[in-house]
C-alpha positions in Angstrom: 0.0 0.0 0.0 1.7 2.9 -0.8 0.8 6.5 0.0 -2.2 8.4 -2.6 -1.1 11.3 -4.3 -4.7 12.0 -5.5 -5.5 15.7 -4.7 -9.6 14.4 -4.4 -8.4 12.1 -1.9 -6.8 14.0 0.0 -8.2 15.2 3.9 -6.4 18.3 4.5 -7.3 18.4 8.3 -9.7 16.8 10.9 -12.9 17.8 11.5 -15.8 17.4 13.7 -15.8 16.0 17.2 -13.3 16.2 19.7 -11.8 12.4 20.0 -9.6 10.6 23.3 -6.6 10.3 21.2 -4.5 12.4 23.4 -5.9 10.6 26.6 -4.2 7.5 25.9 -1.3 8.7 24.3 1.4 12.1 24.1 3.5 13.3 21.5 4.9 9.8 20.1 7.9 11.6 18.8 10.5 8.7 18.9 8.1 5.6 17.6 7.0 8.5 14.7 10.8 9.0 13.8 11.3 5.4 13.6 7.8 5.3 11.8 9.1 7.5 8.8 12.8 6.0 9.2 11.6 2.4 8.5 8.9 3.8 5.7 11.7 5.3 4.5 13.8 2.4 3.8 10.8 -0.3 2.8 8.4 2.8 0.9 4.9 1.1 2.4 2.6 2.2 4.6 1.3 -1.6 5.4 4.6 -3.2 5.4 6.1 0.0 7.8 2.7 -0.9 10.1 3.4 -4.7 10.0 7.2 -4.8 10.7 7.1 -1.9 13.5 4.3 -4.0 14.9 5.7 -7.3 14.9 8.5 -6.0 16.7 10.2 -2.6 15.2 8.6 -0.7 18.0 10.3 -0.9 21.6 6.8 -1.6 23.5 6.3 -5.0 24.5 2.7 -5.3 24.5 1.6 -6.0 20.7 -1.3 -4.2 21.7 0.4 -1.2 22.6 2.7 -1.2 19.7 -1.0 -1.2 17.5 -2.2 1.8 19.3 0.7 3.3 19.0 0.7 3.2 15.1 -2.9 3.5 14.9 -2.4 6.9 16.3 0.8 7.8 14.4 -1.1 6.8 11.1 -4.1 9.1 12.0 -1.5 12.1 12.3 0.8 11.1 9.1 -0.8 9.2 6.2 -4.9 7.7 7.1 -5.9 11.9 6.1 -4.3 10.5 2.4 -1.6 12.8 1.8 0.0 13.8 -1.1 3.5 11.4 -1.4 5.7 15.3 -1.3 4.2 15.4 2.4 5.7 12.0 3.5 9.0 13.2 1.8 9.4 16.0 3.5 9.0 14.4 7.3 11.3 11.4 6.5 13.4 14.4 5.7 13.0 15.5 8.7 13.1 12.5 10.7 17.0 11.9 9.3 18.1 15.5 10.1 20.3 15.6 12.7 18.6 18.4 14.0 15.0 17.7 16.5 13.8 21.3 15.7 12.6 20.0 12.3 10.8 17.2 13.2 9.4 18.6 16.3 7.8 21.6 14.5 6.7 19.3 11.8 5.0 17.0 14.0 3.3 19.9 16.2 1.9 21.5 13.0 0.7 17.6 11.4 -0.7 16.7 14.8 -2.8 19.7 15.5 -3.9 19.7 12.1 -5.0 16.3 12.5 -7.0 16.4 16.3 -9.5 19.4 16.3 -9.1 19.0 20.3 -5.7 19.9 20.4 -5.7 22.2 17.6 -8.3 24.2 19.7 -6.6 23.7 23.0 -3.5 25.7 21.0 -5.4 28.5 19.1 -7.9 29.0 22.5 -6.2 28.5 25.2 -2.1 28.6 24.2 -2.4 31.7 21.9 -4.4 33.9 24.0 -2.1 33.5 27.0 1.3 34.1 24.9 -0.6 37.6 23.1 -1.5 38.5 26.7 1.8 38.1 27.7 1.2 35.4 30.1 3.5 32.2 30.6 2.5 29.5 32.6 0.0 26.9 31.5 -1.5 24.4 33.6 -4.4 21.5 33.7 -6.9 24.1 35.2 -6.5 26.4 31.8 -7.6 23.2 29.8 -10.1 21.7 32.1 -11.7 25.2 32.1 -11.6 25.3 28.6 -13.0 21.8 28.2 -16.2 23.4 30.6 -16.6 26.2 28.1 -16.8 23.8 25.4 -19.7 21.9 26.2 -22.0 23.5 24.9 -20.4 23.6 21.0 -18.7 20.1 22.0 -21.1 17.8 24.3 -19.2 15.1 24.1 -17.1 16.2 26.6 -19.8 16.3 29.4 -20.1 12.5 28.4 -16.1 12.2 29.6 -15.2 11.2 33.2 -13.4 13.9 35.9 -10.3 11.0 35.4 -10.6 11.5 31.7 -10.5 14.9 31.8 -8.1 14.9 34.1 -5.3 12.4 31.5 -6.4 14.0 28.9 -5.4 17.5 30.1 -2.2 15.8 32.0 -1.2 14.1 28.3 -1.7 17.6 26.1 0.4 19.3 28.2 3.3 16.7 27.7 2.5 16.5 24.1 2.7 20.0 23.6 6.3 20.4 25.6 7.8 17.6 23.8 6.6 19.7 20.5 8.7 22.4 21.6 5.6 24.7 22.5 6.1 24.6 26.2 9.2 24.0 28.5 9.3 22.8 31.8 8.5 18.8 33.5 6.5 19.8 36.1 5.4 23.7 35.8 4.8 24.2 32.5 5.9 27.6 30.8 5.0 28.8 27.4 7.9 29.2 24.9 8.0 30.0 20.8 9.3 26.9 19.2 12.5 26.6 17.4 10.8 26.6 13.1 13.4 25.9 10.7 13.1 27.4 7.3 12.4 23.7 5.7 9.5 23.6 8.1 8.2 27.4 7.2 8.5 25.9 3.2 6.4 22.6 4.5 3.3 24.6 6.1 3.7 27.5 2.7 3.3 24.1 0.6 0.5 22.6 2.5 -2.0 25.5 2.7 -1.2 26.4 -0.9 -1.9 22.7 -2.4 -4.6 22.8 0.5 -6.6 25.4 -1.4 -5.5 28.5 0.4 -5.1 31.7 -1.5 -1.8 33.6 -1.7 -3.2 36.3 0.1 -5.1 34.6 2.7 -1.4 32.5 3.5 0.4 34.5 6.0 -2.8 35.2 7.9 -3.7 31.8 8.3 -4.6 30.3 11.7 -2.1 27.5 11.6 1.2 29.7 11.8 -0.4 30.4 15.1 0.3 26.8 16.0 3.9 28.0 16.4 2.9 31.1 18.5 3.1 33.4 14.5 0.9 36.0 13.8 0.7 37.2 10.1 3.3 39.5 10.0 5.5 37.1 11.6 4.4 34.5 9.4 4.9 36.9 6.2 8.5 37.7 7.2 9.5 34.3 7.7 7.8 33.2 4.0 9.6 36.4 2.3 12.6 35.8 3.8 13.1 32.2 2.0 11.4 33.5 -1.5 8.7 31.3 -0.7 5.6 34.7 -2.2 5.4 32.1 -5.4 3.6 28.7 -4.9 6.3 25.5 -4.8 6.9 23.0 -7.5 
C-alpha cells in the first residue's frame, strides 16, 4: 500500500468531534521518527505498520505497539496525503537536528486532532498575546467546561478522563517544543526551521489557500506566528510564489 497522491483524496485536516486520542497517548515523537525512518527504507505504509508491529517498536505489549501506530497513522498518512508530504517528514526525521521534526509534528498533529488544535489557538495563543507564561491542567479543564456547549461530548467524559487527557496535552505540547518545563509548564516559541516554514507554505497552498489569505492563516499560530511574523519568515526564503 503505498501512499495516494490523489489531490480528491486528500483530507487536508480533521474535523468534527473532539476524540480521546490524546488521553491514551502524548506526542509519540520517537516511535513516529522510527515510523518514517523504517517507511523510508521499505516505501509502504502496510509493510512499515506490520514490521514496526511485529517488533520494530520498543513496546512489549503488541497491543500497545498497534495503538501506537494506529495513532501515528491518523496524524501522518490515514488523512491520504500527497507522497511530497511523507518526503518531507522522512526528511526530517534523518536531520540531525530535532527542531525540524518537532515543529513538523506539532503542525501535522494539530492539524490532524480538532481537540488539540483548539486547546492551541484557544487557550495557548491567548495567553502568549496577553503576555502570560504558565500553562497548567486548570487552563484546559476550564476550557473543556466552556466547550460543552459547542462540543457535548465532553460532558459524556469522566473527571479521570479529563483529568489524562489534560495531563497528556500538556506533555504532548512540551515535547513539541511549544512549552518547557516537567513539572510547571511555561509557554515558549518553538525553534521553526526554514524547511519547516517551506512545509506549512506548501500545505495551505496545495490545501486550497489563497496567496493572500497564507500569512494570515490560523495554523502559523500553532507555532505562536501571527501574520506579519508569518509573512516575514515566507519572504525571507522567497517562498511569495507557490512551490513545485
Amino acid at each position: 500500500m503505498t501512499v495516494p497522491t490523489s489531490k480528491e483524496t486528500t483530507r487536508w485536516r480533521a474535523t468534527g468531534s473532539y476524540l480521546l486520542r490524546l488521553a491514551s497517548k502524548t506526542s509519540l515523537i520517537e516511535e513516529t521518527r522510527l515510523f518514517l525512518l523504517t517507511y523510508a527504507r521499505l516505501r509502504d505504509i502496510e509493510a512499515t505498520r506490520q514490521e514496526l508491529v511485529d517488533a520494530g517498536l520498543p513496546q512489549r505489549s503488541r497491543a500497545t505497539r498497534q495503538t501506537i501506530l494506529e495513532i501515528v497513522q491518523i496524524r501522518l498518512v490515514r488523512w491520504n496525503p500527497p507522497g511530497w508530504v511523507l518526503d518531507d517528514l522522512v526528511a526530517f526525521a534523518q536531520d540531525g537536528h530535532q527542531a525540524e521534526l518537532q515543529a513538523a509534528l506539532l503542525l501535522h498533529t494539530a492539524r490532524q486532532d480538532v481537540l488539540l488544535y483548539d486547546i492551541i489557538q484557544e487557550v495557548v495563543v491567548p495567553k502568549w498575546t496577553a503576555g502570560e507564561r504558565e500553562l497548567i491542567t486548570a487552563d484546559i479543564q476550564r476550557f473543556l467546561d466552556d466547550m460543552q456547549s459547542v462540543h457535548p461530548e465532553v460532558a459524556r467524559w469522566s473527571y479521570s478522563t479529563r483529568v489524562r487527557l489534560s495531563r497528556h496535552a500538556l506533555a504532548a505540547m512540551r515535547d513539541f517544543g511549544l512549552l518547557q518545563g516537567k513539572v510547571a509548564k511555561q509557554i515558549i516559541e518553538p525553534i521553526v526551521p526554514p524547511t519547516v516554514v517551506r512545509h506549512l507554505v506548501r500545505l495551505l497552498q496545495e490545501e486550497g489557500i489563497t496567496p493572500e489569505q497564507v500569512s494570515p492563516h490560523a495554523d502559523w499560530q500553532l507555532w505562536l506566528w501571527d501574520a506579519t511574523r508569518a509573512q516575514k519568515a515566507i519572504n525571507a526564503f522567497n517562498l511569495q510564489e507557490p512551490v513545485v
